[in-house]
C-alpha positions as CSV (number, residue, x, y, z in Angstrom):
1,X,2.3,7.1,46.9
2,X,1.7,6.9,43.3
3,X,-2.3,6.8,42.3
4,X,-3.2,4.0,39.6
5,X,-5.5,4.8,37.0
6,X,-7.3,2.6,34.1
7,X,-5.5,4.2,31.6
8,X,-1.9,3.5,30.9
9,X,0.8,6.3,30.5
10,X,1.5,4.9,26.9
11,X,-2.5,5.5,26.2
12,X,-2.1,9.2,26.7
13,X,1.1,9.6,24.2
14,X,0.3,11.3,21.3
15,X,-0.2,9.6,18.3
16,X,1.8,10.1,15.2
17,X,1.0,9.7,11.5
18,X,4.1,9.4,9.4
19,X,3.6,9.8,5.6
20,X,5.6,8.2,3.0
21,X,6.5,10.6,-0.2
22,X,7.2,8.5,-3.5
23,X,10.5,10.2,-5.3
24,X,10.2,11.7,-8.5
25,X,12.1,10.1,-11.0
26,X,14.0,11.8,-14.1
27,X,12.4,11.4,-17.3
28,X,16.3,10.1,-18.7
29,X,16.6,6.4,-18.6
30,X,20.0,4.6,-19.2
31,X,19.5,2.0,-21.1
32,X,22.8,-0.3,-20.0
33,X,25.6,-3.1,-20.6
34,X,23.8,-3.8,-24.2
35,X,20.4,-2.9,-24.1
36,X,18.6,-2.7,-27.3
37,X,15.2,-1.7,-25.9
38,X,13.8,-5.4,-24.1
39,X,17.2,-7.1,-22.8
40,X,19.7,-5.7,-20.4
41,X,19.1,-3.3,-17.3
42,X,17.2,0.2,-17.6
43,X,18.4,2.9,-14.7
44,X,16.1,5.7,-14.0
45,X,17.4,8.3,-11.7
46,X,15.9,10.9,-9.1
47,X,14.8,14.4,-10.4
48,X,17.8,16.3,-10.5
49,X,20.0,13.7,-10.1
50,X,20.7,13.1,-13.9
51,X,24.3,12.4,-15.4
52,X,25.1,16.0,-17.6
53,X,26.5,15.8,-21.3
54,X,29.8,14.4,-20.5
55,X,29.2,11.4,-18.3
56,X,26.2,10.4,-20.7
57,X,28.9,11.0,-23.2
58,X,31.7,9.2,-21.3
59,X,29.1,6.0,-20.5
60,X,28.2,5.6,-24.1
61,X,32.2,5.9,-25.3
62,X,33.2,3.0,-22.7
63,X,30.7,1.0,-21.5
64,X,27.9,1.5,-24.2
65,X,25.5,2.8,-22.0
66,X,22.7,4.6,-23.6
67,X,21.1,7.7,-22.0
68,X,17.6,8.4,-23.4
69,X,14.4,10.9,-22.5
70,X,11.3,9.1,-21.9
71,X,9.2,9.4,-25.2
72,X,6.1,9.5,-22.9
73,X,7.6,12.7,-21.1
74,X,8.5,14.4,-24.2
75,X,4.7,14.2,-25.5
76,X,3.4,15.3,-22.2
77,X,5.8,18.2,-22.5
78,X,4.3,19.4,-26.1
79,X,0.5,19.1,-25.2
């Protein structure tokens, strides 16, 4: 025979607490499909998950995707 007790078997699981980590983005941006700076669609990858040379390269040459390093980034860097 099975005793009840006031507390519930769920009551005496543990508790968890889950954090959430933001991702750090790259400081490139593409600026794509004919931005000039306020119009168009601005991609910002993952940290360590920017195009190298050639793709930049290869973007700009057919699609006229631009691939720039955030200004703020680079001032951060000299200071």
């Amino acid at each position: 025979m099975k005793v009840m007790n006031n507390e519930s078997d769920e009551s005496k699981e543990r508790e968890e607490i889950l954090l959430v980590k933001n991702p750090e983005f790259s400081e490139w941006q593409g600026l794509m499909f004919g931005n000039k700076g306020n119009d168009g669609l601005v991609w910002r990858p993952l940290k360590g998950g920017e195009p190298n040379w050639f793709w930049r390269k290869m973007q700009y040459l057919i699609l006229g995707s631009k691939w720039v390093k955030d200004p703020k980034e680079k001032s951060d860097e000299r200071n």
